[in-house]
Backbone as a chain_set.jsonl record, in Angstrom:
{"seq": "XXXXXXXXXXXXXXXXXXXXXXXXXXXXXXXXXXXXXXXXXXXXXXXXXXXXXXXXXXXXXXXXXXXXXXXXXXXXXXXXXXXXXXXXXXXXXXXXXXXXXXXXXXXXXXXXXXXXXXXXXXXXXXXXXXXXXXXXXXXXXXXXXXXXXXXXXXXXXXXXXXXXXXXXXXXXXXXXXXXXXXXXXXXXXXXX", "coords": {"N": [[0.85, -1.173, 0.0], [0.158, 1.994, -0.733], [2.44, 4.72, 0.948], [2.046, 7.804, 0.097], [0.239, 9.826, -1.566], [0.697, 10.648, -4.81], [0.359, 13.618, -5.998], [-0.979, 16.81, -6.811], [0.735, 20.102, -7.825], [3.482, 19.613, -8.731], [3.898, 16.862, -8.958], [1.789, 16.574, -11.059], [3.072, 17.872, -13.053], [5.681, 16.494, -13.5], [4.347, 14.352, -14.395], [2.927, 15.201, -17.033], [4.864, 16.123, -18.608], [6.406, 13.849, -18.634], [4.67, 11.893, -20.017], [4.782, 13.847, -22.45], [7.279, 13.318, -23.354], [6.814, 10.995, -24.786], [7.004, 8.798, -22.801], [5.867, 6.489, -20.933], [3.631, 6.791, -17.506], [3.923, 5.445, -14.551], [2.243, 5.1, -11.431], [3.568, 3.78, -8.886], [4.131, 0.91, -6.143], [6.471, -0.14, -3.677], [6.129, -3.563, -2.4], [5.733, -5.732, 0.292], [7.563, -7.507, -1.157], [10.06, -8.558, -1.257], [10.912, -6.695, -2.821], [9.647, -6.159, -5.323], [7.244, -4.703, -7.681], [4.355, -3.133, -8.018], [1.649, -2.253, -9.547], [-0.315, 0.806, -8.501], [-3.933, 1.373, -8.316], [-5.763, 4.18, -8.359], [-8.906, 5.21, -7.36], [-11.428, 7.997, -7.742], [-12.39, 9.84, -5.045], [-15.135, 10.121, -2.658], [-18.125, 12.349, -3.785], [-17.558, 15.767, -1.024], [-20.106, 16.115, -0.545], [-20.966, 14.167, 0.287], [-20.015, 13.196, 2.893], [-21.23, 14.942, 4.525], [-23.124, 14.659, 6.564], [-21.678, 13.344, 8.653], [-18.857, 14.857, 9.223], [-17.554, 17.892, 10.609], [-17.243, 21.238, 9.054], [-13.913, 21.655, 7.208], [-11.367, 23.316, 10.241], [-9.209, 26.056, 9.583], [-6.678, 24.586, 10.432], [-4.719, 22.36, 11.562], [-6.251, 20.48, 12.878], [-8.797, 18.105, 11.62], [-11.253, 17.285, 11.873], [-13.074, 18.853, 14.097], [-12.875, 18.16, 17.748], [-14.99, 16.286, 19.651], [-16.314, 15.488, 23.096], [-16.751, 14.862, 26.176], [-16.563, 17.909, 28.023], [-14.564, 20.506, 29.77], [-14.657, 23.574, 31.719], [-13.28, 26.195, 33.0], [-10.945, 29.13, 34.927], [-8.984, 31.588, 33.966], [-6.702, 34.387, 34.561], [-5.218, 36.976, 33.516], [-2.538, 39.635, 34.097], [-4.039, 43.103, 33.537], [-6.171, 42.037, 32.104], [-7.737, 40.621, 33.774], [-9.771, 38.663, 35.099], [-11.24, 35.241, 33.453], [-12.728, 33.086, 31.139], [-12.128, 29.571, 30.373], [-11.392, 26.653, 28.52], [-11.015, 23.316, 29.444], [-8.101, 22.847, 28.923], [-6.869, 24.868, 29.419], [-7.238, 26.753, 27.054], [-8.219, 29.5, 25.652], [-11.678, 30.522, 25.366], [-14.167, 32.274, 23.208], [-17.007, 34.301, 23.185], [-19.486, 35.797, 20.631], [-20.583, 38.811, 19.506], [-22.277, 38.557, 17.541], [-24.121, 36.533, 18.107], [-27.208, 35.015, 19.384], [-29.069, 34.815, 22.991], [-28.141, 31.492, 23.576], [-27.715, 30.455, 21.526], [-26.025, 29.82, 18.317], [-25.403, 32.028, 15.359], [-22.716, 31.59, 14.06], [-21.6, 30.271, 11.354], [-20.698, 28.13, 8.917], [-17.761, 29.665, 7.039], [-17.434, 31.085, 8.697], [-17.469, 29.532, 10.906], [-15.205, 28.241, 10.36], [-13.239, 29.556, 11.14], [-13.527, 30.391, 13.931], [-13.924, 27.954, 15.893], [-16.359, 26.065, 16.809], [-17.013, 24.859, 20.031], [-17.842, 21.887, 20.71], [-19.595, 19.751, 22.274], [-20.618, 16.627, 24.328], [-22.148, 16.315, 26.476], [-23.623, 18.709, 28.852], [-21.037, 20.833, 30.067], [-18.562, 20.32, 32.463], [-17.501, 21.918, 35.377], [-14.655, 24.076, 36.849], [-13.499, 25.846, 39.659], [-14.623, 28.955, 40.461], [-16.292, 28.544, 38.194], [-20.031, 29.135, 37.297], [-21.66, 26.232, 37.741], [-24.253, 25.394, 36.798], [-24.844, 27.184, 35.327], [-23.127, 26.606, 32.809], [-23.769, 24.502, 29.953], [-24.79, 22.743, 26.713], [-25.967, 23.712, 23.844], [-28.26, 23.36, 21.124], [-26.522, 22.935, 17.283], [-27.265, 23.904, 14.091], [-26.357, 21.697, 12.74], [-26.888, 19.378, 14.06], [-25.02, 18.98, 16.005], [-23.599, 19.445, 19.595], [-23.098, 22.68, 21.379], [-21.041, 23.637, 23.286], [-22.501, 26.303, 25.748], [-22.055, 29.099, 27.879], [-23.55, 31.543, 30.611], [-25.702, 31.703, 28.759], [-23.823, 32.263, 26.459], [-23.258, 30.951, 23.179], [-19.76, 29.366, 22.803], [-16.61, 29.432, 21.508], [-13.406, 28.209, 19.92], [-10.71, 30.171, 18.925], [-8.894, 29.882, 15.745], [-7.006, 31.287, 15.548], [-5.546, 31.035, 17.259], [-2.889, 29.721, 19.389], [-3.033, 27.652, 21.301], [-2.779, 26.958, 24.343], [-2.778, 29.529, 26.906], [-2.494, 31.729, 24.792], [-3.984, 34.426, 23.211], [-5.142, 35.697, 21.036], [-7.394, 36.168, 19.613], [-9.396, 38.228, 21.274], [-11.652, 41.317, 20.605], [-11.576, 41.012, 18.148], [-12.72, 41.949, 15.101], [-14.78, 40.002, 13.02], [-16.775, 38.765, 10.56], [-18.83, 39.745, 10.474], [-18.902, 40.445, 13.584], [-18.455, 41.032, 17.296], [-15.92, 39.806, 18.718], [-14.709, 38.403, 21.918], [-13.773, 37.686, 24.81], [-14.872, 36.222, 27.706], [-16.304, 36.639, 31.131], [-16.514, 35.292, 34.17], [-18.929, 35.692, 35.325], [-20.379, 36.11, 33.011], [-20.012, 38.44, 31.387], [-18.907, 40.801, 29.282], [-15.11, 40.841, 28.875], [-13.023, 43.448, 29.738], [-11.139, 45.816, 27.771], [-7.977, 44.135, 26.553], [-4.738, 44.806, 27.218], [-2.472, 43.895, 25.688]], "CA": [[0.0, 0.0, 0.0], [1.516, 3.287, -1.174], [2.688, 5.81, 1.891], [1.824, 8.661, 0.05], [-0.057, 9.852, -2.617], [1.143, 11.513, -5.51], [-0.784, 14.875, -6.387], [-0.458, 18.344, -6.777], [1.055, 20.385, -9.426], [4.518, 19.192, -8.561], [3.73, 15.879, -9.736], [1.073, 16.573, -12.426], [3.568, 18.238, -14.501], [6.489, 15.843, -13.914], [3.676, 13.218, -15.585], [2.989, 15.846, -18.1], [6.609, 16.28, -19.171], [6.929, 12.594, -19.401], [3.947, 11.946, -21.525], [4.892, 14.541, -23.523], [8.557, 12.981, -23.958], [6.482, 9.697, -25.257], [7.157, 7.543, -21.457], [4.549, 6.178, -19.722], [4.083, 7.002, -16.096], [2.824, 4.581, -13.936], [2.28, 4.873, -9.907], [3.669, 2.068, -8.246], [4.878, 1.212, -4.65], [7.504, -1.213, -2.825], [5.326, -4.173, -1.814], [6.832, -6.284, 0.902], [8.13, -9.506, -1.487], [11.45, -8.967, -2.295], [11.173, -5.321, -3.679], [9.213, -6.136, -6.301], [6.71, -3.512, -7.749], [3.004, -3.75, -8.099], [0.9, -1.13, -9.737], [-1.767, 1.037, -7.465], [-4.394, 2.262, -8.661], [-6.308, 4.892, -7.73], [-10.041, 6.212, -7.661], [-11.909, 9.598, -7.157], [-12.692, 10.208, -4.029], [-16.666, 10.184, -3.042], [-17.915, 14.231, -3.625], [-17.633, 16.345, -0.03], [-21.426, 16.077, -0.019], [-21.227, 12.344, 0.875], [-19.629, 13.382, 4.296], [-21.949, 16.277, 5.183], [-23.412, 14.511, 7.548], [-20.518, 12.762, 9.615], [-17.713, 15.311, 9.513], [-17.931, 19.325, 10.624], [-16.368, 21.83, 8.224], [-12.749, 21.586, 8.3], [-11.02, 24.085, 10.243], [-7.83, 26.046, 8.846], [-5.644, 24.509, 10.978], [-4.727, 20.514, 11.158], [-7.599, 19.948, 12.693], [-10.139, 18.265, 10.08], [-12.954, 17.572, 12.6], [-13.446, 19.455, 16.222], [-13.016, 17.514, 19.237], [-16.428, 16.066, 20.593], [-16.394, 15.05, 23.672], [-16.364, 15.987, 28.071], [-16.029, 19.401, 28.35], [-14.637, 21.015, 31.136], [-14.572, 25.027, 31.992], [-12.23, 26.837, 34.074], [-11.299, 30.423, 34.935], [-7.497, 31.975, 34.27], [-6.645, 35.234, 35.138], [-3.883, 38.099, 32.699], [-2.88, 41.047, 34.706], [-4.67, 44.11, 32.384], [-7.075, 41.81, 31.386], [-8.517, 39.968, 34.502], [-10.409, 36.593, 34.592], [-12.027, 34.916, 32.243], [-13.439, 31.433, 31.177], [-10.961, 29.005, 29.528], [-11.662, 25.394, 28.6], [-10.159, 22.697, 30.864], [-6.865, 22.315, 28.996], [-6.274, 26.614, 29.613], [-7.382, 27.592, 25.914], [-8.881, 30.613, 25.634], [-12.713, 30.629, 24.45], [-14.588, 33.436, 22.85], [-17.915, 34.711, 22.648], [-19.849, 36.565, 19.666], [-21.751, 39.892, 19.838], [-23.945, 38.431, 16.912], [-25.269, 35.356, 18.562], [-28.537, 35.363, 20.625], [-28.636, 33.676, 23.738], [-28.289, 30.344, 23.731], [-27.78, 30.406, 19.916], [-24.886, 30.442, 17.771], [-25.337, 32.794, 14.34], [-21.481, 31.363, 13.237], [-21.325, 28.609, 10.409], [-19.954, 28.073, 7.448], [-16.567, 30.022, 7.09], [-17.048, 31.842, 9.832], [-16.909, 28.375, 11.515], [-13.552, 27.568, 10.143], [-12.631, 30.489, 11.653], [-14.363, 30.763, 14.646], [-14.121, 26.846, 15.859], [-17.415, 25.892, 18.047], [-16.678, 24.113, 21.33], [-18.399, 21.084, 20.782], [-19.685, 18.373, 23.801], [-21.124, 15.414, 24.325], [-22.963, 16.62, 27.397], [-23.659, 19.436, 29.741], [-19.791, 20.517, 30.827], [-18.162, 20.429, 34.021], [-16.987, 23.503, 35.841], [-13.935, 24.17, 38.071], [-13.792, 26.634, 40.48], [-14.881, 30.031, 39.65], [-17.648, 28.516, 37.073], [-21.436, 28.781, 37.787], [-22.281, 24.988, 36.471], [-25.335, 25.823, 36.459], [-24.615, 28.235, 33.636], [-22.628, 26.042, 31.818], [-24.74, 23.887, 29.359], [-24.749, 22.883, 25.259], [-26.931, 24.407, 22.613], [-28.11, 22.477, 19.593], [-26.543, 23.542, 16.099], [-27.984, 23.167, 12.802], [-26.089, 20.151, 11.917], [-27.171, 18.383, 15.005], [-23.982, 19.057, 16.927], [-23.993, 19.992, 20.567], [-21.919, 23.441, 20.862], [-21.016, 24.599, 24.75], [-22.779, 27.503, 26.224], [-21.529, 29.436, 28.948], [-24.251, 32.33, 31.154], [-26.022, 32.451, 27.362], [-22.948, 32.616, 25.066], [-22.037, 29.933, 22.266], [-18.472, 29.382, 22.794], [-15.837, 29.456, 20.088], [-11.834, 28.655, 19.925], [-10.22, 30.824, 17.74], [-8.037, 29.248, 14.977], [-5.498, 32.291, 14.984], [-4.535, 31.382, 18.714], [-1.856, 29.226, 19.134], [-3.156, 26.752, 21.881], [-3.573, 27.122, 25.72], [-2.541, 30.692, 27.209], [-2.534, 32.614, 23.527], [-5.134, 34.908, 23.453], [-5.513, 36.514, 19.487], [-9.42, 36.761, 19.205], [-10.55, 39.085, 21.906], [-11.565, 42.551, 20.395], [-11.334, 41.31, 16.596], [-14.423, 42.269, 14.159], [-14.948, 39.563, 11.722], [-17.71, 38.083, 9.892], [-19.864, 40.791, 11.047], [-19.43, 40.598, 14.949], [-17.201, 41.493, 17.823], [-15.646, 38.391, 19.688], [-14.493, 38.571, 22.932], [-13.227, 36.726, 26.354], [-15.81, 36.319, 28.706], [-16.491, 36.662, 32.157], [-17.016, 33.861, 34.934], [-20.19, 36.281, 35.38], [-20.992, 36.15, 31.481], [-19.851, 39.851, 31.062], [-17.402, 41.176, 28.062], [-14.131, 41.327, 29.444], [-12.454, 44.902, 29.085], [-10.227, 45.481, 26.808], [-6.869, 43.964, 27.004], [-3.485, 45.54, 26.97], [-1.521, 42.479, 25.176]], "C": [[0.896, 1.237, 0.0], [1.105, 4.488, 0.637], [1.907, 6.891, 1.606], [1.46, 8.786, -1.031], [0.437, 10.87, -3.345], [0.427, 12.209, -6.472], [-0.364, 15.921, -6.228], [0.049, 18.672, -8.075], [2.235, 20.216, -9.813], [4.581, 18.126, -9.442], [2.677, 14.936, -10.673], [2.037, 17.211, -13.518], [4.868, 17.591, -14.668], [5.702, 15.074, -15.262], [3.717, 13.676, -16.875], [3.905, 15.422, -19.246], [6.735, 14.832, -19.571], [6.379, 12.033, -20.044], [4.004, 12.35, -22.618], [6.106, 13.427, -24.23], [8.155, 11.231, -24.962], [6.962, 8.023, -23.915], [5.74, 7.194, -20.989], [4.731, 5.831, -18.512], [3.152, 6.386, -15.607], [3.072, 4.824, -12.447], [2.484, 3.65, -9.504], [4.029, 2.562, -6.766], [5.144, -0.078, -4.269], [6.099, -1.972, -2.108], [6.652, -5.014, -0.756], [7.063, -7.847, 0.446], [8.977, -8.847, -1.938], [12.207, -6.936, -2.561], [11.133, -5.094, -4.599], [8.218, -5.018, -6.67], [5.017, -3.815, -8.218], [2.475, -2.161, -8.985], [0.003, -0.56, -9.158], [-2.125, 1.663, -8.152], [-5.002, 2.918, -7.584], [-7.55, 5.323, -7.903], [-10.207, 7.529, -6.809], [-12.499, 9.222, -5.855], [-14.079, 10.289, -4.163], [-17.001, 11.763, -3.115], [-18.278, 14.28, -1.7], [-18.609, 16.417, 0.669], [-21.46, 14.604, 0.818], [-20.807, 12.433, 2.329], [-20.272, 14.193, 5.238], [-22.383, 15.793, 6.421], [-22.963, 13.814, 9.202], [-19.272, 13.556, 10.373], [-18.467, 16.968, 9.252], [-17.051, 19.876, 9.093], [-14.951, 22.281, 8.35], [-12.159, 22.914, 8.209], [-9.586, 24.12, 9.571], [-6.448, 25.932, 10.078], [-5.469, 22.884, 10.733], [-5.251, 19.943, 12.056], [-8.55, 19.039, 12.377], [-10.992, 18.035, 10.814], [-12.624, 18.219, 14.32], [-13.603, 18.271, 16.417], [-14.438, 17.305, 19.699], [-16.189, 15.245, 21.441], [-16.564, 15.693, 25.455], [-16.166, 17.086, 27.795], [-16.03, 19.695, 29.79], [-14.223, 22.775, 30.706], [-14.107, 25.096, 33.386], [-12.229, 28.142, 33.939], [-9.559, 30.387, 35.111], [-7.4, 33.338, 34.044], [-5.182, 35.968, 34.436], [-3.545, 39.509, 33.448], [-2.969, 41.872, 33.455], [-5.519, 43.295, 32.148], [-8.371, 40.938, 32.671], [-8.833, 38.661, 34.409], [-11.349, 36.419, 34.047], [-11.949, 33.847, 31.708], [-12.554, 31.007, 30.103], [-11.575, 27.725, 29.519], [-10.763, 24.656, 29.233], [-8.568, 22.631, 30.45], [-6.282, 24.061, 29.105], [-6.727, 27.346, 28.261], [-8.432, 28.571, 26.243], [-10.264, 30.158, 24.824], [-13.38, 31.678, 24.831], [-16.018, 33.077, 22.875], [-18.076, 35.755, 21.468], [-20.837, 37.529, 19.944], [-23.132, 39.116, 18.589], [-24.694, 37.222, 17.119], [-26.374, 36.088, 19.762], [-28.32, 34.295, 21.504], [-29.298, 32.252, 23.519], [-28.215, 29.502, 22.152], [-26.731, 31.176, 19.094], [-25.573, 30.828, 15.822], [-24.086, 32.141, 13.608], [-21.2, 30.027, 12.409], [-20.612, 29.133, 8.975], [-18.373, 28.328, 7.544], [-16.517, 30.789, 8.09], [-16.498, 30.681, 10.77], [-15.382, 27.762, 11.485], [-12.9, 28.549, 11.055], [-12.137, 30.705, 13.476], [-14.495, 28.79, 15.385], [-15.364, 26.663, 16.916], [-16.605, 24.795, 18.841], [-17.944, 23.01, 21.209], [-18.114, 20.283, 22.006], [-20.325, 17.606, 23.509], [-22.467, 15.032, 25.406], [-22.625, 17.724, 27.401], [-21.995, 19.49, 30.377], [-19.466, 20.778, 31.915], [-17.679, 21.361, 34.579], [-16.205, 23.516, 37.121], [-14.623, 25.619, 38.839], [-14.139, 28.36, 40.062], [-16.059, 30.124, 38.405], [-19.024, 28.155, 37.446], [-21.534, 27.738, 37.107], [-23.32, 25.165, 36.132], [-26.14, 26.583, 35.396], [-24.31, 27.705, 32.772], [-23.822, 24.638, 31.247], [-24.687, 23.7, 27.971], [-26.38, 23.072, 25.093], [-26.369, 23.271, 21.342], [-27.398, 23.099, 18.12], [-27.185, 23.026, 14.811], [-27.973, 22.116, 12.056], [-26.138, 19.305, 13.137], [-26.378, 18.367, 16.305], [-24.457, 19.595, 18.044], [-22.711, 21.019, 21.135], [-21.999, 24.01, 22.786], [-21.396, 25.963, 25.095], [-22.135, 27.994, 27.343], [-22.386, 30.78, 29.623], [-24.82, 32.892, 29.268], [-25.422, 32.13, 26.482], [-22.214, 31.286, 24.518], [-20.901, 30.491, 22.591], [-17.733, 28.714, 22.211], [-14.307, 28.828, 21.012], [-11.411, 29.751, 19.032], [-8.881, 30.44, 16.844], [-6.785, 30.046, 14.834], [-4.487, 31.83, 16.615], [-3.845, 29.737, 18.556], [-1.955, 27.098, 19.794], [-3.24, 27.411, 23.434], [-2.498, 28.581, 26.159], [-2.031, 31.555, 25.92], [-3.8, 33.119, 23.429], [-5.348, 35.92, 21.945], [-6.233, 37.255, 19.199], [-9.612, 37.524, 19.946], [-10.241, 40.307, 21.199], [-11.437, 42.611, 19.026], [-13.001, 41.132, 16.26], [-14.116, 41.578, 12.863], [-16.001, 38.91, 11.788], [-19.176, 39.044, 10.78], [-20.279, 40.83, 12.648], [-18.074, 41.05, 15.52], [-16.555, 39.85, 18.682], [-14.337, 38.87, 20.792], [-14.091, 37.555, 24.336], [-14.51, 37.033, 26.833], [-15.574, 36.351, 30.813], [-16.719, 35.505, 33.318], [-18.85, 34.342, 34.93], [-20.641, 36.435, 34.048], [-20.737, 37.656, 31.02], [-18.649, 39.671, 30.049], [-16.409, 41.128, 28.921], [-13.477, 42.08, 28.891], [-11.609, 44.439, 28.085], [-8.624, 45.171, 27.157], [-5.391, 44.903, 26.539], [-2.324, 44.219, 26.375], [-0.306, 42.882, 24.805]], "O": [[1.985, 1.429, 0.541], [0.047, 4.824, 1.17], [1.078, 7.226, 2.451], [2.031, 8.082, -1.864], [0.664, 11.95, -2.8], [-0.048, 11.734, -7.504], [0.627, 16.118, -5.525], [-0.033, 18.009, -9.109], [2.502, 20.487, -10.984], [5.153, 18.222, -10.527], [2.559, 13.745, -10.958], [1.807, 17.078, -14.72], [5.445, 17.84, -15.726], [6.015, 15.054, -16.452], [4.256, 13.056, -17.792], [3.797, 14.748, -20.27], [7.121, 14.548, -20.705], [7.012, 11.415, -20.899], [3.59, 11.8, -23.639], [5.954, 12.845, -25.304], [8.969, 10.551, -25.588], [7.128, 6.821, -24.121], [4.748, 7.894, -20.786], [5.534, 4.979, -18.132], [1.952, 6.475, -15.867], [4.265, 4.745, -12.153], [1.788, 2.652, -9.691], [4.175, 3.678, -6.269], [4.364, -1.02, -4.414], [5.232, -1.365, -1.479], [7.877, -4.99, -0.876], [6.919, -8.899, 1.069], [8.827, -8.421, -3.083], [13.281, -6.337, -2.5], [11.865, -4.301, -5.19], [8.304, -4.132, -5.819], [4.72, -4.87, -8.779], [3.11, -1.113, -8.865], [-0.947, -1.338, -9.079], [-1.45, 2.485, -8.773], [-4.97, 2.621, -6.39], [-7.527, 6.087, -8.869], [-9.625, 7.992, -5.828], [-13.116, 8.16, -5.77], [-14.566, 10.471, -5.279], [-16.207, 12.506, -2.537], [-18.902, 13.417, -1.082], [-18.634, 16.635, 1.88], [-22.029, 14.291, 1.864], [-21.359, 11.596, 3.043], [-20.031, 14.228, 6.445], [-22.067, 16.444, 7.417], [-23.523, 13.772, 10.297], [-18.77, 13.293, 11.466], [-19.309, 17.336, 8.433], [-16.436, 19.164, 8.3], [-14.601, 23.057, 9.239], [-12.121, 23.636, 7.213], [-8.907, 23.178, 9.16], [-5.62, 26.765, 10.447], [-6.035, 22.284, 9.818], [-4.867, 18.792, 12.262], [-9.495, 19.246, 13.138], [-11.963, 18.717, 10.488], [-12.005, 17.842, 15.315], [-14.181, 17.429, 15.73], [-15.024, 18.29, 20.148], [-15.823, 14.143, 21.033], [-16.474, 16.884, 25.751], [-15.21, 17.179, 27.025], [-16.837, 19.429, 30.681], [-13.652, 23.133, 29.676], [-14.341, 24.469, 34.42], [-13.043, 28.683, 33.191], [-8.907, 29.672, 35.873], [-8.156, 33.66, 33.128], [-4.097, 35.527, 34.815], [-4.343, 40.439, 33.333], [-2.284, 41.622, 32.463], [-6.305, 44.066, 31.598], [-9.563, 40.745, 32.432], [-8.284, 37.758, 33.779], [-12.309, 37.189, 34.012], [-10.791, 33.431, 31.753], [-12.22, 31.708, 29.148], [-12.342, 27.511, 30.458], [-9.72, 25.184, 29.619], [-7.743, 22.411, 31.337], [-5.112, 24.265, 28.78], [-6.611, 28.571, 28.284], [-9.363, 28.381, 27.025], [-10.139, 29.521, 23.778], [-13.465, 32.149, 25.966], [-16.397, 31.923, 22.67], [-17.143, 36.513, 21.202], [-21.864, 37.22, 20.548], [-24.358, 39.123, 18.699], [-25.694, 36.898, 16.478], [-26.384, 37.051, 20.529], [-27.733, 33.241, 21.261], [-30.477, 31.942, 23.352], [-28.551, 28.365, 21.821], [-26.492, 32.382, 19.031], [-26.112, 29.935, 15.167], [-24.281, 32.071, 12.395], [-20.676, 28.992, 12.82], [-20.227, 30.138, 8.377], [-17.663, 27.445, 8.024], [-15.41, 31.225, 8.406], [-15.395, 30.737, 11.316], [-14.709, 27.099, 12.274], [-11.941, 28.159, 11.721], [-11.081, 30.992, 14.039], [-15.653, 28.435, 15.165], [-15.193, 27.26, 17.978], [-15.752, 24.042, 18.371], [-19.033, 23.372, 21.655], [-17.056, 20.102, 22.608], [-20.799, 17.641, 22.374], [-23.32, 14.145, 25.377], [-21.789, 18.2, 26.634], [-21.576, 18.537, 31.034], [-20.157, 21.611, 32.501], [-17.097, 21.903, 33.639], [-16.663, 23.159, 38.207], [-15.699, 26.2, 38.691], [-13.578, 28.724, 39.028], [-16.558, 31.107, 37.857], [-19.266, 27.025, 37.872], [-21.533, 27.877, 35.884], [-23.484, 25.108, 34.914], [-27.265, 26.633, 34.898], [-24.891, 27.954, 31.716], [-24.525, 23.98, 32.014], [-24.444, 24.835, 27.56], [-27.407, 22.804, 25.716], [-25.35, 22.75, 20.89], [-28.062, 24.097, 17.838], [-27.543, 21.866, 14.611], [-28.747, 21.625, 11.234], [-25.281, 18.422, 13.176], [-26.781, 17.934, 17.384], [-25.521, 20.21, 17.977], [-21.59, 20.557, 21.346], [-22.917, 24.643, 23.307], [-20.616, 26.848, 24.744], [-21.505, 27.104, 27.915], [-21.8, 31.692, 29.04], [-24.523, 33.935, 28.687], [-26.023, 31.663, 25.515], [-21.215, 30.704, 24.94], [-20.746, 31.706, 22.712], [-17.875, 27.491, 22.181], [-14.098, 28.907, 22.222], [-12.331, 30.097, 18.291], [-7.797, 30.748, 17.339], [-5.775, 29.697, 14.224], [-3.342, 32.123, 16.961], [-4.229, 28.841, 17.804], [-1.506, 26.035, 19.366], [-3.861, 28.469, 23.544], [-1.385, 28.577, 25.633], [-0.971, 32.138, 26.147], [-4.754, 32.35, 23.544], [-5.823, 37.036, 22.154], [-6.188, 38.403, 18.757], [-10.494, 38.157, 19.367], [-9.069, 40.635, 21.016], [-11.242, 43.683, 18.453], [-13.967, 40.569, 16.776], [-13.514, 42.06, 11.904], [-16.357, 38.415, 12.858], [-20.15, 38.738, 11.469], [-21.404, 41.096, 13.072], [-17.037, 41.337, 14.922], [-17.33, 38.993, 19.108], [-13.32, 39.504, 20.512], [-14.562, 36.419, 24.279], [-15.173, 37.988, 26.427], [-14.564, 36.012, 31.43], [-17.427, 34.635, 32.809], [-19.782, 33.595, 34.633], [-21.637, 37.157, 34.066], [-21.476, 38.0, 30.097], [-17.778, 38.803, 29.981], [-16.809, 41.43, 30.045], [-13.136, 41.872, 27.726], [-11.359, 43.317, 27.645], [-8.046, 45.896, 27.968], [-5.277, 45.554, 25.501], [-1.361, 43.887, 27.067], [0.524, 42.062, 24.412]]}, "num_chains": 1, "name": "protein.A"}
């Protein structure tokens, strides 16, 4: 079975070139007798629609489906910026000025953007988190996306991983996104 497939425009225009020259290019790969050579083929792929209903939209990072599963919420604390609700492994998550409560407005490419906090349940809450507050919301593709006092809650694909904070205070896809509060309030603006 071949390692890796060979695609792109790298090695569509070697083939090219060697069609042109009158060779014929065949994909093969090292089987394990000897180091003999087999031919693989290859088919098309099924279209993107065929997955719609199994796999989210993938984000631009390496990624290809969000995390579903336990959620936990926590609270970590920036001097200039105060405290403010983090998921259990320290990442920063955002709210959106254009969701309503209990209802996320962000799909499509905003989604790539914008990653929803998917669960599996109702998540768990350290110290500093009303559980009581914390809770998932349904999304349109069935998924269950973590709320927090009201607010779908996002990652943001520009931040790096756990204490990187990118998103608060940026205006895209027509909203403001922001850190939150243990109390569900904006958190000021930061001095980063």
């Amino acid at each position: 079975m071949c390692e890796r497939a060979f695609t792109g425009p790298r090695f569509i225009g070697a083939a090219a070139a060697a069609l042109t020259a009158g060779s014929v290019v065949l994909t093969s790969c090292a089987v394990g007798d000897g180091g003999t050579s087999g031919v693989h083929e290859t088919t098309t792929p099924p279209p993107a629609a065929a997955f719609e209903h199994d796999a989210q939209t993938p984000p631009p990072s390496t990624d290809r489906i969000l995390p579903t599963g336990p959620k936990w919420l926590e609270t970590d604390e920036i001097d200039g910026l105060g405290t403010f609700v983090v998921d259990g492994t320290g990442r920063a998550v955002y709210a959106s000025s254009a969701d309503t409560a209990n209802e996320s407005t962000c799909r499509g490419s905003c989604a790539d953007t914008w990653l929803p906090l998917l669960a599996s349940g109702d998540p768990a809450g350290g110290i500093g988190i009303q559980v009581s507050a914390a809770r998932t919301v349904p999304r349109p593709d069935g998924s269950a996306q973590v709320a927090y006092q009201g607010h779908p809650l996002y990652w943001y694909a520009g931040d790096k991983g756990p204490g990187t904070i990118e998103g608060h205070g940026v205006n895209l896809f027509g909203a403001e996104w922001f850190l939150i509060t243990p109390d569900g309030d904006r958190v000021g603006t930061a001095n980063r």
